[in-house]
C-alpha positions as CSV (number, residue, x, y, z in Angstrom):
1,X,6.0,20.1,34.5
2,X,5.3,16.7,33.9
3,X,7.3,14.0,32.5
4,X,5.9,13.6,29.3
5,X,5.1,16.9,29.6
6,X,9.0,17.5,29.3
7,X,8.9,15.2,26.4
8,X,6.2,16.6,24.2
9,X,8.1,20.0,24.9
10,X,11.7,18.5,23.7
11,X,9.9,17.0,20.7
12,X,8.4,20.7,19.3
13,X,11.4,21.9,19.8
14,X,12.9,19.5,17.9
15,X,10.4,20.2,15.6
16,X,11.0,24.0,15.8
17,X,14.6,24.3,15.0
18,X,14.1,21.6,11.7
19,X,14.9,18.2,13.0
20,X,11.8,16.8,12.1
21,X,9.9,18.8,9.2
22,X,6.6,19.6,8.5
23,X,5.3,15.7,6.9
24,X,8.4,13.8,7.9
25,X,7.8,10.4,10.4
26,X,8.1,10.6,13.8
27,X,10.0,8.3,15.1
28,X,8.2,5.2,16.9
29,X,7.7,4.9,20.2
30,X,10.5,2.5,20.9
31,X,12.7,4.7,19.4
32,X,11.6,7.5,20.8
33,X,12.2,5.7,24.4
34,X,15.3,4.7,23.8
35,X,16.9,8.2,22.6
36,X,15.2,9.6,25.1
37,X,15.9,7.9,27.8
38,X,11.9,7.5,29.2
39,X,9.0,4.6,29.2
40,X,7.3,3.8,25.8
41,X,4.0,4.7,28.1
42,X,6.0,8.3,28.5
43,X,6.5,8.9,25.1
44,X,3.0,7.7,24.0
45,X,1.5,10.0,26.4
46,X,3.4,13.6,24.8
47,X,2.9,12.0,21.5
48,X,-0.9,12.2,22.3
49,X,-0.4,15.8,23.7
50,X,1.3,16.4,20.5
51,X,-1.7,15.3,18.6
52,X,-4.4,17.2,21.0
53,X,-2.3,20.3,20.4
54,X,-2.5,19.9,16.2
55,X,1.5,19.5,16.1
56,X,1.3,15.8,14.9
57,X,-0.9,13.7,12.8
58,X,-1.1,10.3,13.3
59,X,-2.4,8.3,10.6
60,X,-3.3,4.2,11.7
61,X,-1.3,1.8,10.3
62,X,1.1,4.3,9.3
63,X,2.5,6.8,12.0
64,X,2.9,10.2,13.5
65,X,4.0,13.1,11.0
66,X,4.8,16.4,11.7
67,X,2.0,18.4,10.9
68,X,2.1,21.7,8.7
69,X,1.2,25.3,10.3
70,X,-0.2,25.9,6.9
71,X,-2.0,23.0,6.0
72,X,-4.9,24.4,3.6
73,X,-1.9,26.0,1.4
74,X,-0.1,22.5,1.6
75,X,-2.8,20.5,-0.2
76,X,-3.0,22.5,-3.2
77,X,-4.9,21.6,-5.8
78,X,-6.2,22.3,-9.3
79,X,-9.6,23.2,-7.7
80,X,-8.8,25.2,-5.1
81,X,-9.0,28.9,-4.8
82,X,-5.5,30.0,-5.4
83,X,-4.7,27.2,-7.6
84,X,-7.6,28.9,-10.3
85,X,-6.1,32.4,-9.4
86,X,-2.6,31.3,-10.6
87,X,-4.2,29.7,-13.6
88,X,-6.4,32.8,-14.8
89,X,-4.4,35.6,-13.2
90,X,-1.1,36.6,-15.1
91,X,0.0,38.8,-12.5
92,X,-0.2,36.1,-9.8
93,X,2.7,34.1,-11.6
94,X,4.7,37.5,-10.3
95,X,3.2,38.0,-7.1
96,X,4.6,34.5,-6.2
97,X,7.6,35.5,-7.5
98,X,7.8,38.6,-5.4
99,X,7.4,36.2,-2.0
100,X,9.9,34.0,-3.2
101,X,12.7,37.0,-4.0
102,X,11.9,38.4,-0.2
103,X,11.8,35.0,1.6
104,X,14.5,33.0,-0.2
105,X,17.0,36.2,-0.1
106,X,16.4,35.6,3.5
107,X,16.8,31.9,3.9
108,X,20.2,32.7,1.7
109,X,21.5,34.5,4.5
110,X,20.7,32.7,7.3
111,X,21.9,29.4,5.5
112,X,25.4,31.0,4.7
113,X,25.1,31.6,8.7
114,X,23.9,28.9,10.6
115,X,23.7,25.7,7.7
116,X,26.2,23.0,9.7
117,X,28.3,20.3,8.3
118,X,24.9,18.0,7.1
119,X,23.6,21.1,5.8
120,X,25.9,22.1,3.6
121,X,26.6,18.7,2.4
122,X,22.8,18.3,1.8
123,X,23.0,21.6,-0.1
124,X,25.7,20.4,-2.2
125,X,24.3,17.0,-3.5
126,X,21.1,19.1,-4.4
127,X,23.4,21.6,-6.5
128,X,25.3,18.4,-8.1
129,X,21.9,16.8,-9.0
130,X,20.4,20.6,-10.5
131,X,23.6,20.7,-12.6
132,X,23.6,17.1,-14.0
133,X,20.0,17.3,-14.9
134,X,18.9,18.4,-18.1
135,X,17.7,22.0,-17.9
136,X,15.0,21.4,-20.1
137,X,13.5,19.1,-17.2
138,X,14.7,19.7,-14.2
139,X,12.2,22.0,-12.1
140,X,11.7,19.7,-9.2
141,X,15.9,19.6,-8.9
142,X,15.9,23.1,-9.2
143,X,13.1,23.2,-6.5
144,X,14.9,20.6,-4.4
145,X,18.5,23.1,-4.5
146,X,16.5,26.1,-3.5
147,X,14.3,23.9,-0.4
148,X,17.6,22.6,0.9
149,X,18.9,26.3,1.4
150,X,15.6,27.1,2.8
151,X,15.8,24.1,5.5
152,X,19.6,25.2,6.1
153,X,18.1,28.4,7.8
154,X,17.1,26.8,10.7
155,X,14.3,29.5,10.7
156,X,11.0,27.0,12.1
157,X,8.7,30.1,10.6
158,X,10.3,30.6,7.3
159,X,10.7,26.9,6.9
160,X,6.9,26.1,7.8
161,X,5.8,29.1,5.3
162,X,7.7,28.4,2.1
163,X,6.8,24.4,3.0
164,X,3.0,25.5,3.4
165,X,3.7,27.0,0.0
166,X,5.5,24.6,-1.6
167,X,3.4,23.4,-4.7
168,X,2.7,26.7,-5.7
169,X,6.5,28.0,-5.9
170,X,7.1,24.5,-7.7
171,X,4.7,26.4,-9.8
172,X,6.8,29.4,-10.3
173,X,10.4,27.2,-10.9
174,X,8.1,25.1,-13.7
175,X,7.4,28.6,-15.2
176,X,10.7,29.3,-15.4
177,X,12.1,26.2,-16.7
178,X,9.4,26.3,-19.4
179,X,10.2,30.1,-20.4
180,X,13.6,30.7,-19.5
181,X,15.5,27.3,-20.1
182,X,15.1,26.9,-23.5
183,X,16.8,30.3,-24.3
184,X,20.6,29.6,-24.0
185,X,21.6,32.5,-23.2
186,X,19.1,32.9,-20.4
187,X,19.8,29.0,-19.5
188,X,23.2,30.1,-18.5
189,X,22.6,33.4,-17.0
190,X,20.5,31.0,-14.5
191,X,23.0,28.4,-13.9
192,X,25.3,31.1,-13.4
193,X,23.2,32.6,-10.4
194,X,22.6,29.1,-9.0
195,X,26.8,28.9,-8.9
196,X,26.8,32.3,-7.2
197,X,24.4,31.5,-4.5
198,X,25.7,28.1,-3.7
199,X,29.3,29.3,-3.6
200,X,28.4,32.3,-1.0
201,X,26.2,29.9,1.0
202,X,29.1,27.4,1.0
203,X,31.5,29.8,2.2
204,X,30.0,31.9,5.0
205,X,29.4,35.2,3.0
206,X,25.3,36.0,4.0
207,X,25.0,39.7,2.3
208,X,26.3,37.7,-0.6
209,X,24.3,35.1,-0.7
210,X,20.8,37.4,0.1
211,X,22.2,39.4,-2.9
212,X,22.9,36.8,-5.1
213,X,19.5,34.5,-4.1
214,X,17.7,38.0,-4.7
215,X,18.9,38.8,-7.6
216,X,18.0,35.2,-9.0
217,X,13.9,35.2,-8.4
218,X,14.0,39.0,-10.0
219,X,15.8,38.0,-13.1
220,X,13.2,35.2,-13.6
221,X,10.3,37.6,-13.1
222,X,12.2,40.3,-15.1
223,X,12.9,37.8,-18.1
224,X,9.4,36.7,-18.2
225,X,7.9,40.3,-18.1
226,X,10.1,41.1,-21.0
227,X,9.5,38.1,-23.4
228,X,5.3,39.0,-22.4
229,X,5.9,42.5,-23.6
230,X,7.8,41.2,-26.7
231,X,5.0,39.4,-27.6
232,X,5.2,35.6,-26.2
233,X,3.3,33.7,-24.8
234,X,4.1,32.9,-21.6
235,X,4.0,29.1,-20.2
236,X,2.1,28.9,-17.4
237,X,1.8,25.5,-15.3
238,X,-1.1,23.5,-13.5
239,X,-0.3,21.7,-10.2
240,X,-0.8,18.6,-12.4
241,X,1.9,19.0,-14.7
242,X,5.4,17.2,-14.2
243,X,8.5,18.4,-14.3
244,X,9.0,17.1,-17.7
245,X,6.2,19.7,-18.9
246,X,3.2,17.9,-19.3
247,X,0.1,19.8,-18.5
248,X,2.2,23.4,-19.3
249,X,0.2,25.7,-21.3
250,X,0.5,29.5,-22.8
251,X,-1.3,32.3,-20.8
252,X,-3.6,34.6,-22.6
């Protein structure tokens, strides 16, 4: 093998086990060389390797990203195909939420496993900023707690999926802020469960922490299901809206 063969192999690994994620900067070249220990002419080569391969992007003026495993899911959009499912679909809302109980119970456990020192602190500060932000708005801080225990796996796969998916569980966290969030007693039953998962993750328990991230996505779905067979009409949200709201409108 090569030497830049060696690098480009060193750099998707890095890449593999989340320290650099799908869309974050590569670090230049100069960097690069100098952590590495190698030529800027070395590192520009497996950088290019990189690129052939579909592993990086490199955008001129700009720099190399990490590239996503999933990028037609990434780039969601109000016009693409599962964007107008979500929207005319009620049971879609649920099937998303379905993925996200499996896959998130999983991350749980694996963060309450492997999450290190930077992990957990990263994990706390998200929890901190989800409790000190008004839970009438606060869907992307809710989104941001749950995609720090997902990164804390330091599962490549499950990390690439859920980020390939990202905008359309945002979708699902927007529903349930819209719903759910408003009702007090339902408000707290959540930021009960957020308590419960962060406190398992933070102190090594991983059954408890798959239980309690589990339990979470079902009682969202369960909640909504209910409040559609009482009658109401159920918030749904476009990938334009904000996490203040706009752009959230009632399903059929």
């Amino acid at each position: 093998m090569g030497i830049s063969q060696e690098i480009s192999y060193r750099l998707e690994r890095l890449i593999l086990d989340g320290g650099l994620a799908p869309g974050q900067k590569i670090p230049s070249e100069r960097q690069l060389a100098a952590r590495l220990g190698v030529s800027r002419a070395i590192i520009r080569e497996a950088l290019h390797e990189l690129q052939g391969r579909g592993v990086i992007q490199t955008h001129h003026g700009k720099g190399s990203f990490v590239a996503s495993i999933l990028p037609a899911t990434e780039d969601l959009d109000d016009r693409s195909p599962l964007a107008h499912l979500f929207a005319g679909h009620p049971r879609t809302l649920y099937d998303l939420l379905e993925v996200r109980e499996q896959l998130e119970g999983q991350a749980a456990l694996l963060a309450a496993q492997r999450a290190t020192a930077m992990d957990r602190h990263r994990i706390t500060k998200a929890f901190r900023v989800l409790e000190s932000t008004d839970p009438l708005s606060n869907a992307r801080p809710d989104h941001g707690f749950h995609q720090a225990i997902v990164e804390a796996s330091h599962n490549p796969i499950l990390v690439h999926v859920l980020n390939g998916l990202k905008n359309m569980m945002l979708l699902t966290v927007q529903a349930s802020v819209a719903n759910l969030n408003p009702r007090e007693e339902m408000r707290r039953s959540i930021m009960r469960q957020h308590k419960q998962i962060y406190q398992a993750i933070m102190t090594g328990k991983p059954t408890a922490a798959r239980k309690a991230a589990m339990a979470h996505v079902r009682f969202v779905g369960d909640s909504m299901r209910t409040l559609e067979r009482q009658g109401a009409k159920v918030i749904r949200v476009s990938l334009s809206a904000d996490a203040t709201g706009r752009g959230l409108t009632p399903s059929a």
